[in-house]
C-alpha positions in Angstrom: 15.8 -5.6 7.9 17.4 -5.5 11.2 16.0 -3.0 13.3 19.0 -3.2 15.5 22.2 -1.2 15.9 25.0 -3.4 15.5 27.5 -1.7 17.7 25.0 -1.1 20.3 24.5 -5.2 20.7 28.1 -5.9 20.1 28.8 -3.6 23.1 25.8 -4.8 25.2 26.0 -7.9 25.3 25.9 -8.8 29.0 23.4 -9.1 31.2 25.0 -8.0 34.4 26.8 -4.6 32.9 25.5 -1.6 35.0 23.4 1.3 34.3 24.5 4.6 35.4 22.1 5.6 37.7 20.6 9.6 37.7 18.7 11.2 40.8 15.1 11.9 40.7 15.8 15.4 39.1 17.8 14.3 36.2 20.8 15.2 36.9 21.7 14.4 40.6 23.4 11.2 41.4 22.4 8.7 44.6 25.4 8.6 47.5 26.3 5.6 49.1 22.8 5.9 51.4 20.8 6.1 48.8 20.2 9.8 48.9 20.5 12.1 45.8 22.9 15.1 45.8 21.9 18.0 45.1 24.8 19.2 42.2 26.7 22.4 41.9 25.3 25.2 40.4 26.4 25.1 36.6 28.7 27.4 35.0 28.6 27.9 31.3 30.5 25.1 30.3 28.3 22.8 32.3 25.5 24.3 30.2 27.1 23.5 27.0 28.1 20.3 27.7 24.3 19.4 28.9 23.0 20.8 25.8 25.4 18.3 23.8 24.6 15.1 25.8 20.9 16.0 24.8 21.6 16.6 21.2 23.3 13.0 21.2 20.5 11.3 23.3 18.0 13.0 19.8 20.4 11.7 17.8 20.4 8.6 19.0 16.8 8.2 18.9 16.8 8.2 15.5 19.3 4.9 15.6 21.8 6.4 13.0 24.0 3.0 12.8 20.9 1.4 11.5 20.0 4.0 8.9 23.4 3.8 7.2 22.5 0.4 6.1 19.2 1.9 4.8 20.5 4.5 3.0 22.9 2.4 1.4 20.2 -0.2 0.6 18.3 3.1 -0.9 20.8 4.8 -2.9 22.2 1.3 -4.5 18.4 0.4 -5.5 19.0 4.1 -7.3 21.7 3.2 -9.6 19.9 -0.6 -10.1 17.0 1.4 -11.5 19.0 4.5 -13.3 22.5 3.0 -14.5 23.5 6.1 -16.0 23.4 8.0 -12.5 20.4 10.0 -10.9 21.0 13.6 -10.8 23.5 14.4 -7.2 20.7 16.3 -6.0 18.0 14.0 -6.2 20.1 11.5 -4.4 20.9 13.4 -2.0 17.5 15.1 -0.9 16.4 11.0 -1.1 18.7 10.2 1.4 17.8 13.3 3.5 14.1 12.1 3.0 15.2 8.2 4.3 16.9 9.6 7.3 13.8 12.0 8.6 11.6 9.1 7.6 14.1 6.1 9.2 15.0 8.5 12.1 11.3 9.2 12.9 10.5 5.4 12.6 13.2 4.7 15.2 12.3 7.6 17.9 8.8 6.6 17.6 9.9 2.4 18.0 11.3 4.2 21.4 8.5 5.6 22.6 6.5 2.4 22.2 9.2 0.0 23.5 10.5 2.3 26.4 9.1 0.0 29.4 10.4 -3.3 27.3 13.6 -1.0 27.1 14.3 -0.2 30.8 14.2 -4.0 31.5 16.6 -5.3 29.0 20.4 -5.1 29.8 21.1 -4.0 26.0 18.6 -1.1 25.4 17.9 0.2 29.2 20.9 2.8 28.3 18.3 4.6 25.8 17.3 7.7 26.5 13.4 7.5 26.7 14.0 4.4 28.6 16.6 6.1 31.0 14.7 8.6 31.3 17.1 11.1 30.1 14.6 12.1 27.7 10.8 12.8 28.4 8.3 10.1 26.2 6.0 12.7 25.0 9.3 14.8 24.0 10.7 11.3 22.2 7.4 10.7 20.9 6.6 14.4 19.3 10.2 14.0 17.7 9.5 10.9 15.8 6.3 12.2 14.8 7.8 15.3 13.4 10.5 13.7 11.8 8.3 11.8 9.7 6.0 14.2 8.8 8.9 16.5 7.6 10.2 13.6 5.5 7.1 13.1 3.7 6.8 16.6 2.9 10.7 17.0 2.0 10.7 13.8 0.0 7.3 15.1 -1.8 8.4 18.8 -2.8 12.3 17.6 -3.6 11.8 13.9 -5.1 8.6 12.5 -6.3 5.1 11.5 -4.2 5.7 8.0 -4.8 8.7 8.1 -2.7 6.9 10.2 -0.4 4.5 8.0 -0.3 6.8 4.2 0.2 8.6 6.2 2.6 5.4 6.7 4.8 4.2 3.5 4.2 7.7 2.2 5.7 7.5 4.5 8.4 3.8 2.9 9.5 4.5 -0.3 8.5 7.6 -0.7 11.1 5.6 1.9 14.1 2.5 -0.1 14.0 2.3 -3.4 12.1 6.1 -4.6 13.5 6.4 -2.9 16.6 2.8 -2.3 18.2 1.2 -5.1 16.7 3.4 -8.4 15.9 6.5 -7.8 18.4 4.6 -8.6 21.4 1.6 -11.1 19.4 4.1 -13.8 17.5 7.6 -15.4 17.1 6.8 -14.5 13.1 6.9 -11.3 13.8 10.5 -10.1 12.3 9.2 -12.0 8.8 6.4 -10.3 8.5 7.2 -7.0 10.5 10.9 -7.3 8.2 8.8 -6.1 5.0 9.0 -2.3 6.7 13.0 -2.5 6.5 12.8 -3.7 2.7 11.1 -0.3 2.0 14.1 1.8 1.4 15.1 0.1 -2.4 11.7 0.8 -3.5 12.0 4.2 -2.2 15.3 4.3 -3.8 13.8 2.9 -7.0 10.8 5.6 -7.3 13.2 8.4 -6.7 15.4 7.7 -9.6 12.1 6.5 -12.2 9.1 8.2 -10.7 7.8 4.8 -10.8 8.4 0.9 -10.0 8.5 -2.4 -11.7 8.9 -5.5 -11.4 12.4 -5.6 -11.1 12.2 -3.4 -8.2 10.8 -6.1 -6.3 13.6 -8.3 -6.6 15.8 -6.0 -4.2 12.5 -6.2 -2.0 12.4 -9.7 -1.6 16.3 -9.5 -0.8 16.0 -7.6 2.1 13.1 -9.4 2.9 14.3 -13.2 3.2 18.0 -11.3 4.3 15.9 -10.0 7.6 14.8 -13.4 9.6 18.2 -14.8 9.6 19.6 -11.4 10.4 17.6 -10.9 13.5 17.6 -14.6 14.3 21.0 -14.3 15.4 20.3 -11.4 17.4 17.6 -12.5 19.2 20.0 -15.9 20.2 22.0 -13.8 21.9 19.6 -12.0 24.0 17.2 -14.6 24.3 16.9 -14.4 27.8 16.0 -10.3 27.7 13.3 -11.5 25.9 12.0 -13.6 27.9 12.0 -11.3 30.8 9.8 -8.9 29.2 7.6 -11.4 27.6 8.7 -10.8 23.7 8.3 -13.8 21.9 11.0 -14.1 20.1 11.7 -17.6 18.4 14.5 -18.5 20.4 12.2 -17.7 23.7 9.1 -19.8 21.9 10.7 -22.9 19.7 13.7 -22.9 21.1 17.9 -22.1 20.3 17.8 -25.4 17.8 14.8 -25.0 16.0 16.2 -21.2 15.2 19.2 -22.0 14.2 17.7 -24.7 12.1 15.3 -21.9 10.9 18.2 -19.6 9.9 20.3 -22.1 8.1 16.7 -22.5 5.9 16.1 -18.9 5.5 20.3 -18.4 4.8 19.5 -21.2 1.8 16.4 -19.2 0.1 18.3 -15.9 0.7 20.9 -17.1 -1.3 18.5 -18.3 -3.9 16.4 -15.7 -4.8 20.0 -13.7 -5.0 20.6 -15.3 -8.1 17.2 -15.1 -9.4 17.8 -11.4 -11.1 20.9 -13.0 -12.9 18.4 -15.4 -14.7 15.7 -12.7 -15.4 18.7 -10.4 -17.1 18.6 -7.5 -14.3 22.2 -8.4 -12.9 25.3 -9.9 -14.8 28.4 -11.5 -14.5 29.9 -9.4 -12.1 27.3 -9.3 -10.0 26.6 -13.3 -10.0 29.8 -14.0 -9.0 29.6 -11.6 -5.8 26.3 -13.0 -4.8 27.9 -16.2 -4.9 30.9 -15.7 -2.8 28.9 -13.2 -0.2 26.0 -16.5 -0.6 28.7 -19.1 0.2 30.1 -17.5 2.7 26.4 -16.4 4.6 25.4 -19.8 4.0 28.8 -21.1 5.8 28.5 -19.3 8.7 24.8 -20.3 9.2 26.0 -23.6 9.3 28.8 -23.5 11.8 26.4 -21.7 14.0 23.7 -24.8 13.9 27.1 -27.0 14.1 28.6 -25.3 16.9 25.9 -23.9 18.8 28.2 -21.0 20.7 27.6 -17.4 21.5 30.8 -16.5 19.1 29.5 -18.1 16.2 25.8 -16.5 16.7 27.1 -13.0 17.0 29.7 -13.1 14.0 26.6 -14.7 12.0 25.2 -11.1 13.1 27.6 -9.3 12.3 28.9 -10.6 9.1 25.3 -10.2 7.5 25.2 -6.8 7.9 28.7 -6.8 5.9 26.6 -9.6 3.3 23.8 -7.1 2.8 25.7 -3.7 2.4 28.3 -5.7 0.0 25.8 -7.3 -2.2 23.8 -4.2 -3.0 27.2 -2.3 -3.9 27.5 -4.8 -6.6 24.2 -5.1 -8.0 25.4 -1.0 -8.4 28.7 -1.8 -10.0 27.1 -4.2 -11.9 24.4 -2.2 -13.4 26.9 0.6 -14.1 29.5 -0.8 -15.4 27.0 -2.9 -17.6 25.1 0.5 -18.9 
């Protein structure tokens, strides 16, 4: 899966928007010479409101937009596995679990990509790369964050989602991020394999086990993720580039990758309909996979046809919408099938 806020690229898109700049103590700001002012002393509102901004700047460290898709991907995979309905609290201490486990995935991808960060016009707002917050502070918070979920997820769900959870956690820190990111333009198809953790998880928490039906929604996520990121990484190509990612646009080219996503788009939309013919999913769900199918495979088209910033970022943002809406229905399927 994406590891990618949505709103945040949406909102970032150009290169020449401006950071707002902080003085050398963190909270003075440069005059028109150049020279930091020193600020007034702060009264208690002041104090407050810093305390906020620094909650938020945590918060976001833990890339919450991303983790709703996760969590959605997780708790669908629950009801895929246990029709009748998992118990309300084992749901929800899995989705506490996902978000320590996701959230301490994503302040840890901060630490490691903070220099990459500060010199791309769509992340340099973050706040390890800002410097708003210290690295060894961002770092320490991912690190806690997943060691709380494993232990949370252990004691209030089952080891074995303890146990995907971490694997998730390590696969996306140091396979995707550390090692792959900077090494190969493959690196989203292999690295994507940490973002289709969270059905298994899902899976495991409702069974206490997995199958091979479970891997089905793996797969999913798994062929969903190049195309996904693809069109992403079209529109910031040229971030990219600068700090020496390659990405495939940067390394084939914008043609071969859009070529690349139509292809992926085509085998997504296969293996969709693949659980129909093993018996998992039914009607229902067969005909939402192939509307949402249709329609993903549609836009992937008109992007390689019209080769345009507008058609690469409603590709983007329409396959978020593709993913969330075809795991609601394997759900409603499996539900209304029990």
């Amino acid at each position: 899966m994406s590891f990618e806020s949505a709103t945040e690229t949406a909102g970032r898109l150009h290169p020449d928007a401006e950071v707002a700049g902080r003085g050398a103590n963190g909270n003075g700001h440069a005059n028109g010479n150049g020279a930091v002012a020193i600020p007034p002393p702060l009264r208690a509102d002041g104090t407050r409101s810093e305390a906020v901004s620094l909650l938020r700047d945590y918060v976001a460290l833990t890339k919450p937009r991303i983790i709703s898709l996760l969590l959605l991907t997780t708790v669908a995979a629950m009801f895929v596995a246990a029709p009748s309905g998992p118990a309300i609290t084992t749901i929800l201490w899995t989705m506490l679990g996902g978000y320590l486990a996701a959230g301490g995935a994503g302040a840890i991808n901060h630490y490691i990509d903070r220099d990459r960060d500060a010199r791309m016009a769509r992340t340099r707002r973050r706040p390890l790369a800002s410097g708003r917050i210290a690295p060894a502070h961002g770092l320490a918070f991912g690190i806690a964050l997943g060691a709380l979920a494993v232990l949370q997820l252990a004691l209030t769900v089952n080891v074995l989602a303890a146990l995907l959870s971490l694997a998730g956690l390590l696969g996306y820190v140091f396979v995707y991020t550390a090692w792959l990111k900077p090494l190969t333009p493959q690196n989203i198809v292999i690295g994507g394999a940490a973002g289709a953790v969270p059905p298994l998880v899902g899976w495991a928490a409702a069974t206490g086990a997995l199958d091979l039906d479970a891997l089905w929604l793996f797969g999913i996520v798994f062929l969903w993720t190049p195309p996904h990121f693809w069109a992403l990484a079209l529109l910031i190509k040229d971030d990219y580039a600068r700090t020496g990612v390659p990405m495939l646009p940067v390394v084939r080219g914008e043609q071969a990758t859009r070529r690349q996503i139509l292809a992926y788009s085509l085998v997504l939309v296969t293996a969709t309909l693949l659980p129909v013919a093993t018996g998992l999913f039914g009607a229902l769900y067969a005909v939402a996979a192939l509307a949402l199918g249709a329609g993903f495979i549609g836009l992937a088209w008109a992007l390689l046809r019209s080769p345009t910033r507008r058609a690469a970022l409603r590709l983007y943002l329409s396959s978020l919408a593709y993913l969330a809406l075809l795991f609601c229905a394997m759900a409603l399927d499996r539900v209304l099938g029990a």
